[in-house]
N, C-alpha and C positions, 0 to 999 in steps of 0.2 A: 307788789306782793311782799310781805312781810317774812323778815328771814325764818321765822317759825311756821310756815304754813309749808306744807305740801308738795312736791311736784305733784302739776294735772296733766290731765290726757287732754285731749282735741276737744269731749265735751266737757269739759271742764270739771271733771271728778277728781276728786285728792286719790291719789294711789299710793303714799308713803310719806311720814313728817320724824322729824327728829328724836332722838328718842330722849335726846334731854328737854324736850317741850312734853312731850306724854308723860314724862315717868321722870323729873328732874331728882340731881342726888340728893339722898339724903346725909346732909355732912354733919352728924349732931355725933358726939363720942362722950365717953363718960370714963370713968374709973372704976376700973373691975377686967377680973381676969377669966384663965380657964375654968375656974373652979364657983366662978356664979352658976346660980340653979339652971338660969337660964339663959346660958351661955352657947351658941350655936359656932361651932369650926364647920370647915372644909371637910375635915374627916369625916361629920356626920348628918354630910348631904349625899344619895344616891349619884353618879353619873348618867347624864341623860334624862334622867325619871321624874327629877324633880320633886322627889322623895328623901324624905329622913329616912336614916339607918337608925333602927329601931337599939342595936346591940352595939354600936360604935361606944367610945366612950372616949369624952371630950378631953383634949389635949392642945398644947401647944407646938402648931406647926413650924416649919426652919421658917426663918425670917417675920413670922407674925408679932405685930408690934403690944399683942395681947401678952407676952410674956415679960413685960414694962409696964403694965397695967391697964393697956390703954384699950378701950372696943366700942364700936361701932354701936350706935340703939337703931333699933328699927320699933314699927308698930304693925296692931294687926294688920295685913291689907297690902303688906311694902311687899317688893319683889327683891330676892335676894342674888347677886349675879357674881361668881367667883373671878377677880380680875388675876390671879395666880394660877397656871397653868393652864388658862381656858379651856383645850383642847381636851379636860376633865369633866367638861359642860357641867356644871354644877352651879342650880340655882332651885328657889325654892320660893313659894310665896306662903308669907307667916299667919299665919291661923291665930298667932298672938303675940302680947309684946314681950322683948326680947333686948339681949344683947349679942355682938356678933367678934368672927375675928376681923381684924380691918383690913383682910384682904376678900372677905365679901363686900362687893358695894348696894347702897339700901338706895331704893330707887322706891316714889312714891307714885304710885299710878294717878294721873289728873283723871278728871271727874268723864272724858273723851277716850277713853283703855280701861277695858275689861284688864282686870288682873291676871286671872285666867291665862287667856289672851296670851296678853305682854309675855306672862310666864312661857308658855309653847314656844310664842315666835321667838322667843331668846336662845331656845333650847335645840332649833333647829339647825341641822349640820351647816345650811350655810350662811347663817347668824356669828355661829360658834368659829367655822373657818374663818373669818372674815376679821375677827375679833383676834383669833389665833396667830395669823398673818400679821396682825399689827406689833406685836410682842417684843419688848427687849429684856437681853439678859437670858444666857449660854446656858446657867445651870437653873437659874429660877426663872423662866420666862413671866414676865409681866405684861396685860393689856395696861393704858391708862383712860381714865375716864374723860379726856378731851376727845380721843378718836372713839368709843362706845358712845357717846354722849352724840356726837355729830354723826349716825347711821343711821337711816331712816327705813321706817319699820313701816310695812303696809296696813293702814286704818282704814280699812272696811267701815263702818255705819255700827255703833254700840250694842244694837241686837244682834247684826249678823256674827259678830266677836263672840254677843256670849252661846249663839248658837252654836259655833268652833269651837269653842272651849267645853260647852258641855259634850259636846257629841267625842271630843278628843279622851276628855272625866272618862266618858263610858266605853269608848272602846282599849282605851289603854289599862283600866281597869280589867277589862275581861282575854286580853292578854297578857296579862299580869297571873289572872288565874290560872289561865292555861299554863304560863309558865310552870308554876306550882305542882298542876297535874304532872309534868313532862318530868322534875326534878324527881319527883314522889318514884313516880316511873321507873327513871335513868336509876333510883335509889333501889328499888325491887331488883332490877335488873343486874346490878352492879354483886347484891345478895344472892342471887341465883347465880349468877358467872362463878364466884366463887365458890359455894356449895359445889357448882360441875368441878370445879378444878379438883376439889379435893378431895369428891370420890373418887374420881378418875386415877390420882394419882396416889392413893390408900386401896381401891377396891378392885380396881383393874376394870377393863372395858367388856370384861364377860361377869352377870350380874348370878349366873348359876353357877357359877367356876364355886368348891370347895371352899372353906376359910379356914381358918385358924389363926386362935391368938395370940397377937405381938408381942404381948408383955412389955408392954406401953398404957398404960394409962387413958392418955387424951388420943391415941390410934385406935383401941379398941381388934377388930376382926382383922384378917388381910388373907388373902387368896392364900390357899394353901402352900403355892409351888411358890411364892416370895421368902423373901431371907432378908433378916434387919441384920444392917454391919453399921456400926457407928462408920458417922463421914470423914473420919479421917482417912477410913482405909482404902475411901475412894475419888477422894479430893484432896488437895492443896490447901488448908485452913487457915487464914490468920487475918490482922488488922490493920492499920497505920496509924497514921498521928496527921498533929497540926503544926507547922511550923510556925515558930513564933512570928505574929503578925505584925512587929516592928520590926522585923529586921528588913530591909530592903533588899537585902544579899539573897535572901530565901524566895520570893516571890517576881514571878514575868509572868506576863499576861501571855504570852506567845514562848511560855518555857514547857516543862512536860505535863501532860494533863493530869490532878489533881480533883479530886470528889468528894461532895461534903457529903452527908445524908439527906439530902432533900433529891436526891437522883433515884432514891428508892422507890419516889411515887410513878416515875415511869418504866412501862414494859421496856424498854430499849433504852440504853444508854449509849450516846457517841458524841455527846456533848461536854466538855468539859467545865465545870463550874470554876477556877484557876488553874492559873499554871503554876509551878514550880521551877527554880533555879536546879541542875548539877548540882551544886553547892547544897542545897537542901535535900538532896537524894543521897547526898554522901556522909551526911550529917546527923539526918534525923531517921528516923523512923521510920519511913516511906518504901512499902516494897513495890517493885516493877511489877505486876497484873500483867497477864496475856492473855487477852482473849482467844474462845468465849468464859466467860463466868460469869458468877453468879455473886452479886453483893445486895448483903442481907442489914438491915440498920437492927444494929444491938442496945440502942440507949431510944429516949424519948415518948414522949405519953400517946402513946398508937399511931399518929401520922408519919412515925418511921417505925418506932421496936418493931421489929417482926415482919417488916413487908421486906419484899425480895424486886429486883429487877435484873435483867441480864445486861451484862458490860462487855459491849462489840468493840472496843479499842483497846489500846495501849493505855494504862492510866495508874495512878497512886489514888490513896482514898486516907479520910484521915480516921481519928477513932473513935469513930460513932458507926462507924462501920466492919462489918468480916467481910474477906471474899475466898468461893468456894471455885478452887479450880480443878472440874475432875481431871482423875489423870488420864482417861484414854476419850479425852476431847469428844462427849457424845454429840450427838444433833441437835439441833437447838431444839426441836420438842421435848427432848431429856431437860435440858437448863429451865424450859419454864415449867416442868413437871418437877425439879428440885426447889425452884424459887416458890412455885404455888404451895405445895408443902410448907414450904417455912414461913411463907406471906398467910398462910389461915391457918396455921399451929403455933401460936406462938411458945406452948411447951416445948415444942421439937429442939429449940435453944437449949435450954438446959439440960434436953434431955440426949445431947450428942456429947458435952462433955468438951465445950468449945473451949 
């Protein structure tokens, strides 16, 4: 038996061959960077799907030898397999010809593998473990193409492959859609939750209760028996800062908890995003926060200005942030009745007089 064939079973059918005999590399590179037309990264393969990222937009990855000019060619038909951080399962088979970063490697399917195929089986968890598990290097893990190259991939009969491959087209296809419907969905719903929050907390939960108006602008009506007081005269107002990010003095990972604005996207906060030094609490800018409160992101184009989350611990925040800490400590229904007001008013900002 010749080193590129198969193990067989008892009746002597091949049930798996190399995968550098199916699909040998393709080592051809040329000169050109991220900025060819058609230039294919890491960044703008799907994980898992086997899919281009339609909105990605091509760049040079840490260690890709494309930033030296250097990239991988494939043609139509090649399967493209990511040997940098495998466990991102990222591969893709080319519709056309191209150039690549040279940390995809371009593998040519023989005339014995459906591309298809190849493409699936590569993509499968325990193709990708397997590959995963081989990997050197802490911060950039690496597969190399001797251990990929010697793992043997089960070859079915050329019809029954492209029967897997199409039947795989069409159903991953129509989970794919479904996906879509579910998003569209989670997106209506995401819109509705909000609308409840802030009638709820402008209308009150009796819909016949009397109104009268705020003298607010973007408030408009509010139940008669309510009363607008700017929120100082019922909260704690203020901000913090950033410590300078060279100093080593200022920064532990295990010092006091510190919050950037990206903690605004969660209802709950008890995570800390850094820590902070003493030395940095004594120094800069940074007030001590006690929970519960409320931190609200003041700066940033909508994925923070204006949304609110409540802050269950002890923590500093820097100045992309305010925090609102009432002074007679209400219920947590109160805190996200105060945060949902400011997470879908984003007037309410200017109009407290922060």
């Amino acid at each position: 038996m010749g080193s590129h064939e198969g193990t067989k079973t008892r009746r002597g059918e091949e049930v798996g061959k190399r995968l550098k005999f199916i699909a040998p590399l393709r080592n051809e590179r040329t000169d050109a960077t991220s900025e060819h037309a058609d230039y294919l990264g890491l960044e703008n393969i799907q994980s898992w799907t086997g899919k281009l990222l339609p909105s990605a937009t091509s760049g040079t990855s840490e260690g890709d030898d494309s930033a030296g000019g250097t990239a991988n060619v494939f043609y139509s038909g090649d399967v493209l397999f990511g040997k940098l951080r495998p466990y991102l399962a990222k591969a893709f088979h080319a519709d056309k010809d191209g150039v690549c970063s040279t940390e995809l490697l371009v593998l040519e399917p023989q005339p014995d593998i459906h591309p298809r195929f190849l493409l699936y089986s590569m993509l499968s968890p325990d193709f990708v473990g397997q590959v995963d598990a081989s990997t050197f290097g802490a911060k950039m893990p690496r597969a190399n193409w001797e251990f990929i190259g010697s793992m043997k991939l089960p070859t079915p009969a050329y019809e029954t492959q492209r029967l897997i491959a199409d039947y795989l087209d069409h159903e991953t296809a129509r989970i794919d859609a479904l996906v879509v419907e579910k998003e569209k969905m989670l997106t209506l719903l995401e819109e509705k939750r909000a609308a409840l929050i802030s009638r709820a907390v402008t209308r009150g939960l009796d819909e016949s209760a009397p109104q009268k108006p705020s003298g607010l602008d973007w408030l408009g009506d509010i139940p008669a028996h309510w009363e607008i007081v700017p929120i100082k005269y019922v909260a704690t107002v203020g901000n913090g800062s950033t410590p300078a990010v060279d100093n080593s003095d200022y920064w532990d990972d295990e010092g006091f908890p510190w919050m950037n604005s990206s903690v605004v996207n969660m209802e709950v906060v008890t995570a800390a995003s850094r820590g902070v030094t003493d030395k940095a609490l004594k120094e800069c800018h940074l007030p001590i926060i006690s929970p519960p409160a409320v931190l609200v992101g003041i700066t940033g184009q909508g994925k923070t200005r204006g949304m609110a989350s409540v802050l269950m611990r002890h923590a500093t925040i820097n100045q992309h942030l305010a925090y609102l800490v009432p002074e007679r400590k209400p219920p947590f229904f109160t805190q996200r009745r105060l945060g949902g007001v400011i997470a879908n008013e984003n007037g309410f900002l200017s109009g407290v007089g922060f």
